[in-house]
C-alpha positions in Angstrom: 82.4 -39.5 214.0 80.1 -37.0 215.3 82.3 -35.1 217.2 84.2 -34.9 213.4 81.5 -33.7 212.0 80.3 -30.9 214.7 84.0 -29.8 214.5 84.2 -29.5 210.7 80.8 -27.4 211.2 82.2 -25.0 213.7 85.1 -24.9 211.7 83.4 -23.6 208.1 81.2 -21.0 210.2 84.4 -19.8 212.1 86.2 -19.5 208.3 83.2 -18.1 206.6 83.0 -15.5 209.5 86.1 -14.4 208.8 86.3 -14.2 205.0 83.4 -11.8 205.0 85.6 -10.0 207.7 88.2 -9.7 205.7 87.0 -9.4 202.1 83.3 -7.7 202.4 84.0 -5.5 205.9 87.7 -4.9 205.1 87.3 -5.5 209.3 89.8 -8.8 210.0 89.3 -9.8 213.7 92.1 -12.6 213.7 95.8 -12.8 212.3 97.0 -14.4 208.7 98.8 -17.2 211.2 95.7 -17.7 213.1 93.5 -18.1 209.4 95.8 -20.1 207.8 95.7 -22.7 210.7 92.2 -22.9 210.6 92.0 -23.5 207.4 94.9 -26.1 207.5 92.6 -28.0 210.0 89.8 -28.1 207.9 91.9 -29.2 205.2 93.1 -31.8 207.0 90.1 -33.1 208.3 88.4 -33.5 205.2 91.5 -34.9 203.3 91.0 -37.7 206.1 87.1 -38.1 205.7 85.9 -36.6 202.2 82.7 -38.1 202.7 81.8 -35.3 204.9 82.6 -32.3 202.7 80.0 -30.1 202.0 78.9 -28.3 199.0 79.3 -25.1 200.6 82.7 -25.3 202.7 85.1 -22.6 202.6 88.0 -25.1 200.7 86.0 -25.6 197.7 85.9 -21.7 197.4 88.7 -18.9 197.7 87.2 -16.0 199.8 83.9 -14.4 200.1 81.0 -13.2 198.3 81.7 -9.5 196.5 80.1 -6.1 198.3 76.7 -5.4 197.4 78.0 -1.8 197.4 80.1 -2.5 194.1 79.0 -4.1 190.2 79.7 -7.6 190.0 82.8 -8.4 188.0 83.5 -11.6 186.7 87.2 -13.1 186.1 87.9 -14.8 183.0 89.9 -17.0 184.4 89.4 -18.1 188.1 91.4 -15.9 190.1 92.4 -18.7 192.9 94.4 -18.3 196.0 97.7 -20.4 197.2 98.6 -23.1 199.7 100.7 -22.4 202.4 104.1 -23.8 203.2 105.5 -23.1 207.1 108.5 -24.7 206.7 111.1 -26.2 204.6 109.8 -29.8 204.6 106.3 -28.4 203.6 108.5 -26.8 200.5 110.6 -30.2 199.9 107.3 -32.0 200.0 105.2 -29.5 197.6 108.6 -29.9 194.9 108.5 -33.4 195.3 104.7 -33.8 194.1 106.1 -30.9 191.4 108.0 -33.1 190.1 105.7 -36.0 190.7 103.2 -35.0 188.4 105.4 -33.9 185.5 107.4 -37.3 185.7 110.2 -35.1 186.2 113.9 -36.6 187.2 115.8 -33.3 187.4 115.2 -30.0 189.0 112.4 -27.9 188.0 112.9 -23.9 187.5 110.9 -21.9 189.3 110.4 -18.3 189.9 110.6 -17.0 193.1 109.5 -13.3 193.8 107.8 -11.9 197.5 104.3 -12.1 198.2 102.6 -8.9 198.9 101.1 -8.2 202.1 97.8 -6.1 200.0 95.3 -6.7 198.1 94.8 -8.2 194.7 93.1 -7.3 191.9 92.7 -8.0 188.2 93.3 -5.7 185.2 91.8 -6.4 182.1 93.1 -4.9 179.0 91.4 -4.8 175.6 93.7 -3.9 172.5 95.9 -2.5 174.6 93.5 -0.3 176.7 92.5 -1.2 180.5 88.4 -1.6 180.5 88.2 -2.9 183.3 89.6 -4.2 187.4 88.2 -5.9 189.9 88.9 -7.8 193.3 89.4 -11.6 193.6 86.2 -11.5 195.7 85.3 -15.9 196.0 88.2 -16.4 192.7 85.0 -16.4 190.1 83.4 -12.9 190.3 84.5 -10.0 192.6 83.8 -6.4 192.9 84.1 -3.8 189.6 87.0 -1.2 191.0 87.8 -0.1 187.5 87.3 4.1 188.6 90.0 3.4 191.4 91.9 1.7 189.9 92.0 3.8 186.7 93.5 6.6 189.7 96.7 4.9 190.8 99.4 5.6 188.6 101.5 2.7 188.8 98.7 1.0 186.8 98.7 1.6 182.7 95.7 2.8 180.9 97.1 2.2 177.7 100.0 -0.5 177.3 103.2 0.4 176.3 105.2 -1.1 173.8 103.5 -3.6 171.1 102.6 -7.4 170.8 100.4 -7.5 173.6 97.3 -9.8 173.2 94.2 -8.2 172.1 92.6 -9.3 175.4 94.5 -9.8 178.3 93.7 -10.3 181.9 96.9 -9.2 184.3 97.0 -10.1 187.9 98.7 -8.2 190.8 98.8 -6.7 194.3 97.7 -3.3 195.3 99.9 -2.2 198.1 100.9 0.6 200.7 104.9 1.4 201.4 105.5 1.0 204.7 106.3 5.0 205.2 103.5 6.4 203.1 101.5 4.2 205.6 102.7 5.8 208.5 102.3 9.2 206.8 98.6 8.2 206.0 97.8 7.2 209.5 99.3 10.6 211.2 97.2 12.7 208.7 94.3 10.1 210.3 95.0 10.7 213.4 95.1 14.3 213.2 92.2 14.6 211.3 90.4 12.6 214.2 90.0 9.2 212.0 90.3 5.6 212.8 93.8 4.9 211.7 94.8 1.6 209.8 95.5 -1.5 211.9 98.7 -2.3 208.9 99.6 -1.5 205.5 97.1 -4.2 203.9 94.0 -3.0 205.8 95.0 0.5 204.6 95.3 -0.5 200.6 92.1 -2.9 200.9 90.4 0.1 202.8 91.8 2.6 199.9 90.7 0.8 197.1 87.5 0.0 198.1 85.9 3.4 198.1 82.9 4.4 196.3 84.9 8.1 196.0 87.6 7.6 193.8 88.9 10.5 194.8 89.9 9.4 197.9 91.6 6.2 196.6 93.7 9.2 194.4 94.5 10.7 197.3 95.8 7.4 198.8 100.2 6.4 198.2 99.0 3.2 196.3 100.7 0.8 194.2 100.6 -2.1 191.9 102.4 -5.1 191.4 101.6 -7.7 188.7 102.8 -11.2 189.6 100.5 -13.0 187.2 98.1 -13.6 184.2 94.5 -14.5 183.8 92.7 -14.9 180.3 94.7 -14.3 177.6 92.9 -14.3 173.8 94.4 -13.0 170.3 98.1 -13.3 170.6 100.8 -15.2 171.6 102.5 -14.9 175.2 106.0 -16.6 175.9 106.3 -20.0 177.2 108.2 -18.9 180.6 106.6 -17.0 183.4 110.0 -15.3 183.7 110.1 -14.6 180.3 106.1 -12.8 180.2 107.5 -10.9 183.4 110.4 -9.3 180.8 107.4 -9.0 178.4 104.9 -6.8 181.1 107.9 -4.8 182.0 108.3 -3.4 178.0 104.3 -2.9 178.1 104.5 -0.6 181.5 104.3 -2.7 184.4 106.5 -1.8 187.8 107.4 -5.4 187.9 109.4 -6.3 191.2 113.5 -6.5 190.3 113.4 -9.3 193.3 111.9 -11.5 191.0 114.2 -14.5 190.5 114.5 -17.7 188.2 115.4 -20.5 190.5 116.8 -24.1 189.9 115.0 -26.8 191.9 113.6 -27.1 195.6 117.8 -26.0 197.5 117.3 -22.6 194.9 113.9 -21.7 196.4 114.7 -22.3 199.9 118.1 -20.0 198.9 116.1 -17.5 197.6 113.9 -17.2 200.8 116.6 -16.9 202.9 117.8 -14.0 201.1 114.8 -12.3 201.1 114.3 -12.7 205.1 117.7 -11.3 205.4 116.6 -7.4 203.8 112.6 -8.3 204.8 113.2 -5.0 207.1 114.8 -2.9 204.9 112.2 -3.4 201.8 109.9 -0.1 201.5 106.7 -2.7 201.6 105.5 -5.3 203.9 105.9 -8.5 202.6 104.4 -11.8 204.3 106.4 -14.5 202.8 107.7 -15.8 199.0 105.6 -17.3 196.1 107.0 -19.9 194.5 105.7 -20.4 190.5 106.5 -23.4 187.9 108.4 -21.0 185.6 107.2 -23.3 182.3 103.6 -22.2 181.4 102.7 -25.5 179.2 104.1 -27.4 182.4 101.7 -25.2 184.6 98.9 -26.8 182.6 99.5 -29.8 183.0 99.9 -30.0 186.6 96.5 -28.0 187.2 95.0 -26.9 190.3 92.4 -28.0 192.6 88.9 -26.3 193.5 91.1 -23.7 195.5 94.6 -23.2 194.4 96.7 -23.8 191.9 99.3 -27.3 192.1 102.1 -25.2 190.1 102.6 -22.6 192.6 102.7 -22.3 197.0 103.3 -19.4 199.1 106.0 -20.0 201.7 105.4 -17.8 204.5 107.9 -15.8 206.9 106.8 -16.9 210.4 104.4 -14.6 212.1 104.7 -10.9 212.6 101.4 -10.5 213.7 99.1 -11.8 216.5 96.1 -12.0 218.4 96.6 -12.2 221.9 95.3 -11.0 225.3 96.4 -7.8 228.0 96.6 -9.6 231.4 97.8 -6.6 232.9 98.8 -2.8 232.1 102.3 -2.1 234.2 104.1 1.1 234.4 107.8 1.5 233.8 109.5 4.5 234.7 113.0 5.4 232.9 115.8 7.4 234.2 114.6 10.9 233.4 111.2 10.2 235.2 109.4 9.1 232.4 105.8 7.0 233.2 105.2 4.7 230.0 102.9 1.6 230.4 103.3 -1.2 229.4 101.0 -4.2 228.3 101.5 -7.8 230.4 100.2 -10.3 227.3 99.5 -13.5 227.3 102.9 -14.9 225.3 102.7 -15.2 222.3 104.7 -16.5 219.3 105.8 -13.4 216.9 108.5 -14.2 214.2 109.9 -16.8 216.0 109.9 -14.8 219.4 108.1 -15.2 222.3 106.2 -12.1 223.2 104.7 -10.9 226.3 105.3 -7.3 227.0 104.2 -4.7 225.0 104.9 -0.5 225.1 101.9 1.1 225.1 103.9 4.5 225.3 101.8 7.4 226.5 98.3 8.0 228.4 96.9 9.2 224.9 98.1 6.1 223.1 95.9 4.0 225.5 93.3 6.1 225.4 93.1 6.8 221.7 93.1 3.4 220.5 90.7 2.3 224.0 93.1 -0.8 225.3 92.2 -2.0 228.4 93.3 -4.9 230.7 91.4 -8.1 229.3 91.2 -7.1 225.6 92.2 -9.2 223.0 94.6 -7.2 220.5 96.2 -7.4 217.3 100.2 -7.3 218.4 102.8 -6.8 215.9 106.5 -6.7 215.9 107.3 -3.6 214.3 110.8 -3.5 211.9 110.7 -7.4 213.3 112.1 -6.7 217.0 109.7 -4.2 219.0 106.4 -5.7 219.6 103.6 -2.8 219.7 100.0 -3.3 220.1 97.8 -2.1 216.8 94.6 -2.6 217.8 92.2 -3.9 220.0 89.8 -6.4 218.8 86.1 -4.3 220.2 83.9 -7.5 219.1 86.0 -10.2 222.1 86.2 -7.8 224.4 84.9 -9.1 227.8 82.0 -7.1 229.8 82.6 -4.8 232.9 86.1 -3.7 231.5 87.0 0.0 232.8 89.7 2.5 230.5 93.1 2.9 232.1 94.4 6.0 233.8 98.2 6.4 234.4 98.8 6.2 238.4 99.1 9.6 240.4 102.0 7.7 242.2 104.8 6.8 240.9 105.3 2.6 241.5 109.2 2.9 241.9 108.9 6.0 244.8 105.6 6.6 245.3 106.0 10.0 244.5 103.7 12.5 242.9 103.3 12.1 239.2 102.7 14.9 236.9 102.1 15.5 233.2 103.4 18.5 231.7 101.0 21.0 229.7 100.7 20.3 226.6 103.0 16.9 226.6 102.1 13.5 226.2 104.4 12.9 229.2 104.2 11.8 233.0 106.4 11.7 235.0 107.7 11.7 238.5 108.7 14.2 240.7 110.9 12.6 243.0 114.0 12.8 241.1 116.4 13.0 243.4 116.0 9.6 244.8 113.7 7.7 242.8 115.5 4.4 242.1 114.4 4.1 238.4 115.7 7.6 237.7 119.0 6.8 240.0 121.7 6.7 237.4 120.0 9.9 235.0 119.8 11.7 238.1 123.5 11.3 239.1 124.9 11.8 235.2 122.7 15.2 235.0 123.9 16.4 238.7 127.7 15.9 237.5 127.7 17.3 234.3 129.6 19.9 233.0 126.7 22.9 233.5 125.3 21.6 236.6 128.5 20.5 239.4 130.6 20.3 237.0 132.6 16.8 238.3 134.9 16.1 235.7 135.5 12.0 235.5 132.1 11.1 236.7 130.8 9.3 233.2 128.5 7.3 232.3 130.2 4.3 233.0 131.4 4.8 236.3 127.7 5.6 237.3 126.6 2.5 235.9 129.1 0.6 238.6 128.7 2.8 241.3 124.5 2.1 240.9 125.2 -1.9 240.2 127.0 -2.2 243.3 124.6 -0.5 245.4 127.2 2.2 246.8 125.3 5.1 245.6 121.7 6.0 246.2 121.2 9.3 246.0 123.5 12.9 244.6 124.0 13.2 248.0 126.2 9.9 248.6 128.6 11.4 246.0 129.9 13.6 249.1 130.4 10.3 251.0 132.4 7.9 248.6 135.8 7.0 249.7 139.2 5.9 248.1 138.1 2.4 249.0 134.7 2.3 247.5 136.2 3.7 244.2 139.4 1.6 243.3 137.1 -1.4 243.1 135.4 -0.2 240.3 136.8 -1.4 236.6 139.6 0.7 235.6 139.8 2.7 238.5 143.3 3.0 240.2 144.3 4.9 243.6 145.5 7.8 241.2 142.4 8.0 239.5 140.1 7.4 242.4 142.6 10.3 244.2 141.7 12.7 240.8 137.5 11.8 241.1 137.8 12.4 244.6 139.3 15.7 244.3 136.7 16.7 241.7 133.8 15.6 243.9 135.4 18.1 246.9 135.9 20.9 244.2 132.5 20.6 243.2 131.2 21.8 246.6 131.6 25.0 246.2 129.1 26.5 243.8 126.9 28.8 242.7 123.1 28.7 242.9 122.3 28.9 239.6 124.3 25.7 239.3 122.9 24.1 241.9 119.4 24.6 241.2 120.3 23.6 237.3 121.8 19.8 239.0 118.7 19.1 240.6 117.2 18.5 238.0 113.4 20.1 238.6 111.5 19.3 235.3 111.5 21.7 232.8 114.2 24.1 234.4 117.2 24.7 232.3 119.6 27.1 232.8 118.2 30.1 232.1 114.8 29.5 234.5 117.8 28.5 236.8 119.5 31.5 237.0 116.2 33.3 237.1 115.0 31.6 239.8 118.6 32.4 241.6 118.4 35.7 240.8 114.9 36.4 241.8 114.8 34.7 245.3 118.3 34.8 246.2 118.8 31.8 248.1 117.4 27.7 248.1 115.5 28.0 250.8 113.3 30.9 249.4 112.7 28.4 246.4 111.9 26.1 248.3 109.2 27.6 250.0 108.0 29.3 247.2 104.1 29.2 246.2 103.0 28.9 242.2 101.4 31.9 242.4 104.9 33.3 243.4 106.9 31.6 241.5 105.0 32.6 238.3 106.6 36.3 239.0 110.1 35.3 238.1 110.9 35.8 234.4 110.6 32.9 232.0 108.5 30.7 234.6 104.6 30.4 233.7 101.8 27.9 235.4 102.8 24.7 234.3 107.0 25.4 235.1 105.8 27.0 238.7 103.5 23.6 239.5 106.3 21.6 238.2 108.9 23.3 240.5 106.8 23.7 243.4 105.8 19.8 243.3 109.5 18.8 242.9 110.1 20.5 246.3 107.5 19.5 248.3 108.2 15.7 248.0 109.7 15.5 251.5 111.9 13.0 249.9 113.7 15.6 247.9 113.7 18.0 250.7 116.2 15.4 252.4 118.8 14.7 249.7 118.9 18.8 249.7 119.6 19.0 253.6 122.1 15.5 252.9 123.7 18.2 250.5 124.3 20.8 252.9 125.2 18.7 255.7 127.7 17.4 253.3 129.4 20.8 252.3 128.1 21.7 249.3 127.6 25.6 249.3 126.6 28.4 247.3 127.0 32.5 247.6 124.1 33.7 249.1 122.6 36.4 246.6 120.2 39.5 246.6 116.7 38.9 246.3 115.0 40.7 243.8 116.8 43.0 240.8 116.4 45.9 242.8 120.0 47.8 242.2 121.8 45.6 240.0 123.2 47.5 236.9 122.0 45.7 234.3 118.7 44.9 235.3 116.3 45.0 232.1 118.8 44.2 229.8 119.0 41.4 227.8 122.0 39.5 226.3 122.5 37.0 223.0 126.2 35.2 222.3 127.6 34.4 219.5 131.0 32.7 218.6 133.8 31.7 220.8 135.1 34.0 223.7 138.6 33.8 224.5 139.2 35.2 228.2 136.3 33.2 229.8 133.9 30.4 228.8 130.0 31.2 227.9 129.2 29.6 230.7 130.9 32.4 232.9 130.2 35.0 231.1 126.5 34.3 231.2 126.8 33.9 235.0 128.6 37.0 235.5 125.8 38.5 234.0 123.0 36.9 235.5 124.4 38.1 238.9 124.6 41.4 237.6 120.6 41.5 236.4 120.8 40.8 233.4 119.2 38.1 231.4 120.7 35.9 228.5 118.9 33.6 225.9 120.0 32.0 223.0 117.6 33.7 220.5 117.9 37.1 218.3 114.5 39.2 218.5 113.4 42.6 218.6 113.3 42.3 222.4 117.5 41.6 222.8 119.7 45.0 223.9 123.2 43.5 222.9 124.7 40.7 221.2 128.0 39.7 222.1 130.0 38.4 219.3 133.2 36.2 219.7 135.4 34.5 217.0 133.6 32.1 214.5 130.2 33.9 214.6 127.2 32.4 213.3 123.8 33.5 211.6 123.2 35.5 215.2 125.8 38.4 214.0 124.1 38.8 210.6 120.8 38.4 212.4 121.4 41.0 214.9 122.7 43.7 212.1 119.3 43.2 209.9 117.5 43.6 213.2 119.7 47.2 213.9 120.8 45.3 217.3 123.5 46.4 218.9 126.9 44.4 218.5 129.7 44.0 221.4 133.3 42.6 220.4 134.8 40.6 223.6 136.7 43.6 224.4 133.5 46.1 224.6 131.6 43.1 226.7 134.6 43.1 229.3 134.4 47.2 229.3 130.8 47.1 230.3 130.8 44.6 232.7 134.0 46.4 234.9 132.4 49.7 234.0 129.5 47.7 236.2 131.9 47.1 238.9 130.8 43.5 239.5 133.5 41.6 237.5 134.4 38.7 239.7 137.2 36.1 239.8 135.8 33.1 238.0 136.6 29.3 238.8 
C-alpha cells in the first residue's frame, strides 16, 4: 500500500505540473497522448482504492488555476472537460453505460462533430449582446478574455436573428487553420521570434495577450460546440436541434456535425472523419461524441470532472515526446547534405517512428536540437515525421550544438555551402555513390552529352546492378552488360550503344555543362569555354582567376575550383579522355573574335537550327547569350511563336533580328560551322 500511495503522489504533482504548463505558461512540455495516460493511471488507481483520494487531486478538478495576469471570470455553469476513449471497445463500453443509466433498450442518437485541437472559451451573451468570455481555466472560474475575444470576427457581438435567451452562456473552441499557422510562424521566424510548437499553442498563445491588438492581428477562429447557463427563454430539446438554432443567431457552426444512431453510427462517423483528417483546413485531435436529448443529458449527469453524456474519442497520436540518439547525414543525388535525427522509436498515428529530417544546418541551429534532447515529434499531413521542438527544461548537461560535417560521409569529399543558401553539399560529384544515379542522368541529358535512350529507368538498373560507377563507365558498357537489363533487346542495346560512341565527340561547353560543377549552367559553361579555351586550363584555374570570366563571382569560382581539386574528380576526367571523349580545342581569351562584347536574347522557335546551336555558334564566335531582356542586350533574335521578349525588346528600343538577318550576321562573321 505504500508504494500505492507514493505513486498516486508522484503522480498528482507530475499532472499538476503540467496543467500549469499548459493552461497558466501556455508552455506544454509533454504530448496530449502522454497527459492523457497519466491521467488514465491516476484514474485508475483511485477507482481501485478511493480511500486514498485526496481533496486536492487533479481528477476532482479540470485544469489549472487562471493567470494572475488576467480578471477572474466565473462560469455559470461548470465548464468541465471529457473522458477519453482510445479505442472502439472504450466507445462500446461508454454507450453501454449510456444506455445503462437511461434504462434504455434501443439505440441512443448522438451527435458526433470533431474535436478541436485549440482552446476553449466561453461567451456570455446578455439580451443578445456578448458582455463577456473567458477560458475554462479549473472548469469553475478562468481568465476574463472578453477585449480578445471581442477582436476575432468569427465571434458575434450582437446575435443575429431573435428568440435567443436573455442570458446565455455559449461554449466553443478558438482555433488556428493549419495554413494561416504556417503563415504566422514564417512572419515569426523572419521577424526573429520563437515560432509556435502547433496550431493550439499558437491560438492559446494568441488569445492570451494582454494587447488585444495582437490577438487582432492573429488568423483566429471560433467554433461553438456547446452551451453553458441558459436563463429567460426556452432552448430546443435536441443538441442538434440548438446547433440549427446558433447557426440563425450567427455562429460558424461546423457542417461536419452529424446526428448519429447508436454506438455502430459513432464509430461510422469516426471513420469517416479519419479518412479527410488531412485534408480539413484545422487540426483536429479526435471526435466528440454528445447525448443528442438535452433532458436525457440531465439525467445522466456528470461526475467531479466530466460530463457522463458525452466522451472524446481520440485519433491515435500525431504527436510525441521522444529522444535524438544520434544526428546522421544523408546525402541525395544532387549532393545535397540534410541531417537527419536517429530517435528513440516512437509510436505516431499508429506508426513507428525513428528517423526524423531535420533539413538544413539553419534548421538545427534555429530551433537548438542537439543529440540527447528530448523533442516534441510530429507527423506532419500524417506521413512525414518532423521534429517541432526541443523540450529546453529535460535537456541533459554537457550537450554541444551540431555542425554539418566538412566531409562528406558517402565520399569523404569536401563539403561546401553555397552563399547565401541553406545548402551543403558535396563536391565530389562525379563519383560520390549517393549522387551516382543524378550524376549519370545530368551527364546524358539532352544539353550536356546529349545520349539519347539513357533515361531514368535504365540508370536505375544499370546503378542496382552495380555495372556502372562513375560517367566514365558509360564508355565501357558492352552489348552484354546491356541486354540484361528489363526491356532491353540486342537492337536496342545496338541503338544506346551507338549513342554512347556518338556522344564522344563534343564540344567544351558541353562537356563542362555534364559535369555537373555546382552552380554552373550553361551560360557560366560556355564562358568558362570561351575564356580559357581548353579543360585543362579550368582545371588549374585559381578563384582569383576564375572570378575574371564573365558571369562567375566568389562563391561560383570557390565552387568550381573545389569541384576540381578533389583528386577523385580529376580521375573520372582522365577515365574520360582515356576513353575517347573529345572536344575542339578553342582560343583562349576573346581577343579577335567578331562578336566579342555583344550580347544576344532568343525568342520563339528557329527553324534551320535548334537554340541550342545557335547559342553555341555564337559563344564560339564571342558573343554572350542570356535568357533576359535589359538595357544591357545588343540584339534579340526572334523566331516563330515569339513571346513577351519581342514586345519587351521593342519598348526597350532593342534591336530585333528575324532568323534570316541572324544567319546574315553570323556568315558575314565567317565562323558559321557545320552543326551536329
Amino acid at each position: 500500500m505504500k508504494e500505492i500511495e507514493e505513486r498516486l503522489k508522484r503522480l498528482r504533482a507530475e499532472i499538476e505540473d503540467h496543467n500549469y504548463r499548459y493552461y497558466v505558461l501556455d508552455a506544454p512540455i509533454i504530448s496530449d497522448a502522454k497527459y492523457d495516460k497519466l491521467l488514465r493511471e491516476l484514474l485508475q488507481l483511485e477507482a481501485a482504492h478511493p480511500e486514498l483520494i485526496t481533496p486536492d487531486s487533479p481528477t476532482l478538478r479540470v485544469g489549472a488555476a487562471p493567470s494572475d495576469r488576467f480578471a477572474e471570470f466565473s462560469h455559470g455553469e461548470p465548464m468541465l472537460s471529457l473522458d477519453n476513449a482510445v479505442d472502439e471497445n472504450e466507445v462500446r463500453e461508454w454507450d453501454r453505460r449510456v444506455k445503462g443509466g437511461l434504462g434504455a433498450s434501443k439505440d441512443v442518437y448522438y451527435t458526433a462533430e470533431p474535436k478541436f485541437d485549440g482552446v476553449s472559451v466561453d461567451l456570455v451573451y446578455e439580451a443578445g449582446v456578448l458582455t463577456g468570455a473567458g477560458t475554462r481555466g479549473d472548469g469553475r472560474s478562468g481568465e476574463t478574455v472578453t477585449a480578445n475575444v471581442r477582436t476575432i470576427r468569427s465571434v458575434p457581438l450582437r446575435l443575429r436573428g431573435r428568440g435567443w435567451p436573455r442570458f446565455l452562456e455559449v461554449r466553443g473552441e478558438i482555433v488556428i487553420g493549419k495554413s494561416d499557422f504556417e503563415t504566422l510562424n514564417a512572419e515569426q521566424a523572419r521577424l526573429g521570434k520563437a515560432q509556435f510548437a502547433n496550431p493550439r499553442n499558437a491560438a492559446a498563445g494568441s488569445l492570451r495577450q494582454l494587447d488585444p491588438r495582437i490577438t487582432a492581428s492573429r488568423p483566429l477562429s471560433f467554433y461553438p460546440w456547446g452551451l453553458g447557463s441558459v436563463e429567460g427563454g426556452g432552448i430546443p430539446s435536441s443538441y442538434s436541434k440548438v446547433a440549427e438554432r446558433l447557426r440563425e443567431w450567427g455562429f460558424g457552426v461546423t457542417s461536419l456535425l452529424k446526428r448519429v444512431q447508436g454506438c455502430d453510427g459513432c464509430l461510422a462517423y469516426f471513420d469517416e472523419l479519419a479518412a479527410i483528417r488531412a485534408d480539413l483546413p484545422f487540426e483536429i485531435d479526435g471526435v466528440v461524441y454528445k447525448v443528442d436529448d438535452l433532458a436525457a443529458r440531465a439525467r445522466l449527469g456528470a461526475t467531479a470532472r466530466a460530463p457522463r453524456w458525452a466522451i472524446a474519442h481520440k485519433f491515435q497520436a500525431k504527436e510525441e515526446i521522444t529522444v535524438i540518439e544520434a544526428i546522421e547525414v544523408s546525402v541525395g543525388r544532387t549532393g545535397v547534405l540534410t541531417p537527419v535525427a536517429v530517435l528513440s522509436p516512437v509510436q505516431l498515428g499508429g506508426v513507428t517512428v525513428t528517423h526524423a529530417s531535420l533539413h538544413n544546418q539553419d534548421e538545427v541551429t534555429h530551433k537548438d536540437i542537439r543529440v540527447g534532447d528530448s523533442v516534441i515529434v510530429r507527423r506532419a499531413g500524417d506521413v512525414i515525421p518532423q521534429v517541432v521542438a526541443v523540450v529546453r527544461e529535460k535537456r541533459p548537461p554537457a550537450t554541444q550544438p551540431w555542425r554539418m560535417p566538412v566531409k562528406c560521409p558517402a565520399c569523404g569529399s569536401d563539403v561546401l555551402r553555397e552563399e547565401g543558401q541553406a545548402a551543403h553539399r558535396c563536391m565530389g560529384g562525379l563519383f560520390c555513390p549517393a549522387q551516382r544515379a543524378g550524376a549519370l542522368a545530368h551527364f546524358a541529358s539532352r544539353r550536356a552529352m546529349d545520349i539519347k535512350g539513357l533515361g531514368e529507368k535504365l540508370i536505375q538498373q544499370l546503378v542496382a546492378c552495380d555495372r556502372v560507377h562513375t560517367v566514365a563507365d558509360l564508355y565501357r558498357l558492352k552489348q552484354e552488360d546491356i541486354v540484361r537489363l528489363e526491356h532491353m533487346a540486342e537492337r536496342s542495346a545496338r541503338n544506346l550503344l551507338n549513342q554512347i560512341d556518338n556522344s564522344r565527340q563534343t564540344t567544351l561547353p558541353r562537356l563542362l555543362y555534364a559535369l555537373g560543377i555546382p552552380q554552373v549552367g550553361e551560360i557560366k559553361a560556355r564562358a568558362l569555354a570561351v575564356f580559357y579555351g581548353d579543360l585543362s586550363q579550368v582545371i588549374e584555374a585559381r578563384p582569383e582567376t576564375l572570378q575574371q570570366v564573365e558571369g562567375i563571382g566568389p562563391d561560383v569560382a570557390t565552387e568550381i575550383y573545389t569541384f576540381f581539386h578533389q583528386q577523385r574528380n580529376r580521375d573520372v576526367i582522365k577515365e574520360l579522355e582515356a576513353a575517347g571523349v573529345r572536344w575542339p580545342k578553342g582560343l583562349r581569351g576573346k581577343t579577335g573574335l567578331p562578336l566579342v562584347g555583344r550580347t544576344f536574347v532568343f525568342t520563339g522557335t528557329l527553324a534551320s537550327l535548334s537554340r541550342d546551336a545557335a547559342k553555341e555558334v555564337l559563344v564560339e564566335l564571342g558573343a554572350r547569350v542570356t535568357d533576359s531582356v535589359s538595357k544591357n542586350i545588343d540584339y534579340v533574335i526572334v523566331g516563330s511563336r515569339p513571346g513577351a521578349k519581342a514586345e519587351n525588346a521593342k519598348a526597350l528600343g532593342i534591336a530585333t533580328l528575324t532568323e534570316n538577318e541572324f544567319l546574315s550576321l553570323l556568315n558575314e562573321a565567317h565562323q558559321a560551322r557545320p552543326l551536329r
